[in-house]
KOLPA-678549 format. One line per 4 residues: number of its first residue (from 0); their letters; for each residue x, y, z of N, C-alpha, C. Coordinates in steps of 0.1 Angstrom, whole numbers, m for minus. Each point is the difference from the previous one (the first is absolute). Layout:
BEGIN
NUM) a) X:Y:Z:X:Y:Z:X:Y:Z  ...
END
This chain:
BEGIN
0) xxxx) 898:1857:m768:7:m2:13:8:12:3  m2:3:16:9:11:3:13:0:3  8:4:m7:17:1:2:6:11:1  15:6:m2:2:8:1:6:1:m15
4) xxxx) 3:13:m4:7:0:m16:13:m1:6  6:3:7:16:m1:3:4:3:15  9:m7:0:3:0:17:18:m1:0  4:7:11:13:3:1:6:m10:m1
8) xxxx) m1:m14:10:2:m14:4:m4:m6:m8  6:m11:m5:m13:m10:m5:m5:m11:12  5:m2:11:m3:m8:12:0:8:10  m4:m4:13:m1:7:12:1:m9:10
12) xxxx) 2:4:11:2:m11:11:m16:m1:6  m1:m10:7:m12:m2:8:m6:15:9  7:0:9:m6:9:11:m8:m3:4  m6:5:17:m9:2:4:m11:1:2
16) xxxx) m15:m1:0:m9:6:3:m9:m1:12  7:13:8:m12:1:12:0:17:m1  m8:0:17:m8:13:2:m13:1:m6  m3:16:0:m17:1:m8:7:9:m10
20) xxxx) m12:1:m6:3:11:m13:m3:14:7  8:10:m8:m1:15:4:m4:6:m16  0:m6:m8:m2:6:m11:m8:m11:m5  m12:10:m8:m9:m12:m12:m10:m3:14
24) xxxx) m4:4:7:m8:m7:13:m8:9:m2  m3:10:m4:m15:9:m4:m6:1:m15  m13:0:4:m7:1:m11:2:11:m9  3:3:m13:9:13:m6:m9:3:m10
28) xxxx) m7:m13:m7:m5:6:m15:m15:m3:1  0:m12:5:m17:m8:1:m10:4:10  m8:m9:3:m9:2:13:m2:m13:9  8:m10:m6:m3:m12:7:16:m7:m11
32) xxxx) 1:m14:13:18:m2:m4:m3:m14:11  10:m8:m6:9:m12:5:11:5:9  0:1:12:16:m4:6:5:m9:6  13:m1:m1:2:m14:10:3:0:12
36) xxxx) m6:m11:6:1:m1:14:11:m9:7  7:m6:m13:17:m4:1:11:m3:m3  8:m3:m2:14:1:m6:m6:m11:m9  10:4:m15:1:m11:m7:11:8:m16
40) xxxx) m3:m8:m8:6:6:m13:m11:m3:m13  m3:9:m11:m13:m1:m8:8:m2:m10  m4:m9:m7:8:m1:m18:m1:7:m11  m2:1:m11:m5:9:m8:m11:m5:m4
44) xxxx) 0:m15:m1:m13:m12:m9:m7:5:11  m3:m1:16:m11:0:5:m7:15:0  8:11:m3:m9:12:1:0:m2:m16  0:m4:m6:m5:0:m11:m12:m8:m3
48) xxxx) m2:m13:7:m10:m5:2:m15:10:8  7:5:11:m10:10:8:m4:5:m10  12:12:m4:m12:8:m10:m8:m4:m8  1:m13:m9:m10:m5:m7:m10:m5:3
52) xxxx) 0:m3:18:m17:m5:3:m2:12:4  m2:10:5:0:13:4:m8:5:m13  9:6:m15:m7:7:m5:m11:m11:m10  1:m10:1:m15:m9:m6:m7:2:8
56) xxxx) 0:2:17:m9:m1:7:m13:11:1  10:9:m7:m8:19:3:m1:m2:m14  0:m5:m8:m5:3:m18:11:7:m2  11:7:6:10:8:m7:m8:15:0
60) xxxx) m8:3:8:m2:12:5:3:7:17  2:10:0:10:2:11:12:4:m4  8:1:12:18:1:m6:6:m10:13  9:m5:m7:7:m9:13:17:3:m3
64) xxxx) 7:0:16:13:7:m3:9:m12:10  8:m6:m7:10:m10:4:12:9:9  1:m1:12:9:8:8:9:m7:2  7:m11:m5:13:m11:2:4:3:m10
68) xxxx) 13:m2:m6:8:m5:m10:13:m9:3  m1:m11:m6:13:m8:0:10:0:m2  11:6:6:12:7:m5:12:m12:5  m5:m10:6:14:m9:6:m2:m10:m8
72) xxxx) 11:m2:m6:4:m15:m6:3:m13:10  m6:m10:0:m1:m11:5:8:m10:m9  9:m10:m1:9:m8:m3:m4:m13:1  1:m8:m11:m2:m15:2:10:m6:m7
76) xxxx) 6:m9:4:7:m10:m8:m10:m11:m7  7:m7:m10:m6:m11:m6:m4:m8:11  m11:m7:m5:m3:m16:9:11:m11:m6  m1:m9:10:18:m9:m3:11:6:m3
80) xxxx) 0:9:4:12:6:0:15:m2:15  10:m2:m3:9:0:11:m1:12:6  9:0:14:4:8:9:9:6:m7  0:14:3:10:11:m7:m5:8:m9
84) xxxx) 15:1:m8:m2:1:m9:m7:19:m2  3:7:9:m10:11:m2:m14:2:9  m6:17:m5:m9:m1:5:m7:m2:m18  m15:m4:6:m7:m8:m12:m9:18:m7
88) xxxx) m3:m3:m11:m5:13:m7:m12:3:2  m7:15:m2:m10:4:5:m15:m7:m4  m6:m4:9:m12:m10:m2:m12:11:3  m4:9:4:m8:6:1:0:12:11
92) xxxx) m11:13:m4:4:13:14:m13:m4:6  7:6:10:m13:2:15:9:16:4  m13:m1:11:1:13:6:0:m6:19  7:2:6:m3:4:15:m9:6:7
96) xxxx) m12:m11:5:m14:7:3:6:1:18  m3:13:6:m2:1:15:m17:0:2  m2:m3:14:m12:3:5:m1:9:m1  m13:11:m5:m2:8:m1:m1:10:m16
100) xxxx) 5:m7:m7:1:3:m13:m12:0:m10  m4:13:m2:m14:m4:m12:5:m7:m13  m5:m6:m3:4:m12:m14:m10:9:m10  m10:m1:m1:m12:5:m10:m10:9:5
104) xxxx) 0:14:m8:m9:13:3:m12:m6:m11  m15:2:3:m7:2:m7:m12:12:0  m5:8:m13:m4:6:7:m10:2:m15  m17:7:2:m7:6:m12:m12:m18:m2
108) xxxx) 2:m6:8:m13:m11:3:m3:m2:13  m11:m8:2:m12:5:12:7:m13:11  m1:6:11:8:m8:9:m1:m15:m2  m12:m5:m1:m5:m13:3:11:m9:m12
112) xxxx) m5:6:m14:9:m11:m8:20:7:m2  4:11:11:11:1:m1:7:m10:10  m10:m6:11:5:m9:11:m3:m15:m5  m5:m2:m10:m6:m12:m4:19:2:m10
116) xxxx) 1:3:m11:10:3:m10:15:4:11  2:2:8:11:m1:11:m1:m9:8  m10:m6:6:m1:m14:3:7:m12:m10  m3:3:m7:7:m9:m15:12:2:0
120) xxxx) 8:8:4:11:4:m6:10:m2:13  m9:m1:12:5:m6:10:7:m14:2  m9:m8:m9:3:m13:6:11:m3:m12  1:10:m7:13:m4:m7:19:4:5
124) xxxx) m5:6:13:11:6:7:6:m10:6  13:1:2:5:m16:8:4:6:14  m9:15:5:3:m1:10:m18:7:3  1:1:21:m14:3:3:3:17:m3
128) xxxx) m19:2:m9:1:15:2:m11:2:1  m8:12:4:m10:6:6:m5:13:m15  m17:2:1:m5:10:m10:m3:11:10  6:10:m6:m2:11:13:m6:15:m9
132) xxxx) m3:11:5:m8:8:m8:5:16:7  m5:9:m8:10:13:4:m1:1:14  m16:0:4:0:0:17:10:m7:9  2:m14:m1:7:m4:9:15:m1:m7
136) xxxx) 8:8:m6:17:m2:m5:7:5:9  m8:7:7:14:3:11:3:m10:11  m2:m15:m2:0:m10:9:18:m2:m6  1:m4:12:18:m4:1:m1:m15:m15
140) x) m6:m7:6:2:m15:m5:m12:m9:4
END
């Protein structure tokens, strides 16, 4: 699972998420890529799950390059638990997805089964995203 080795905070506030992305919205390493088409937050378990239908899907040939990392701590309190009392301790990281953000570069397999193996890796996203290819990355969103 993706975490961070150490972080300044051990908690963070909620914040925000709007706008599009200005960074991470082009294709950098691959030839074809996931981006999203809108706001949400990614966990560590679900791109961890992507990648694993992803590289079963291509036999583990190719190269595939995870462009998110989870750097925010999310907070849960116990269940049955009272009011108060604190904030509750870190339950898991996510990352702040904007529209526009590539999630997964793939690149070194033949288009057909890279869209079939990102297809997959799609419906494990909890938000909508789109398979786009070096031709069309200069699209806003």
């Amino acid at each position: 699972m993706l975490m961070p080795k150490r972080t300044k905070f051990r908690k963070v506030m909620k914040g925000r998420n709007r706008g599009q992305a200005f960074r991470g919205n082009k294709i950098e390493f691959g030839d074809i890529a996931i981006k999203a088409t809108e706001a949400g937050r990614i966990d560590s378990r679900q791109i961890e799950a992507a990648r694993i239908t992803m590289t079963r899907k291509i036999a583990r040939t190719g190269k595939t390059w995870i462009r998110v990392f989870p750097d925010k701590p999310l907070t849960a309190k116990p269940l049955e638990t009272r009011m108060g009392k604190g904030k509750g301790g870190v339950d898991k990281w996510v990352m702040n997805i904007k529209p526009g953000r590539i999630i997964f570069e793939m690149a070194g397999v033949e288009e057909t089964l890279a869209r079939a193996a990102l297809t997959l890796a799609m419906h494990k996203m909890p938000f909508k995203c789109k398979i786009i290819t070096l031709k069309d990355s200069n699209e806003l969103y």
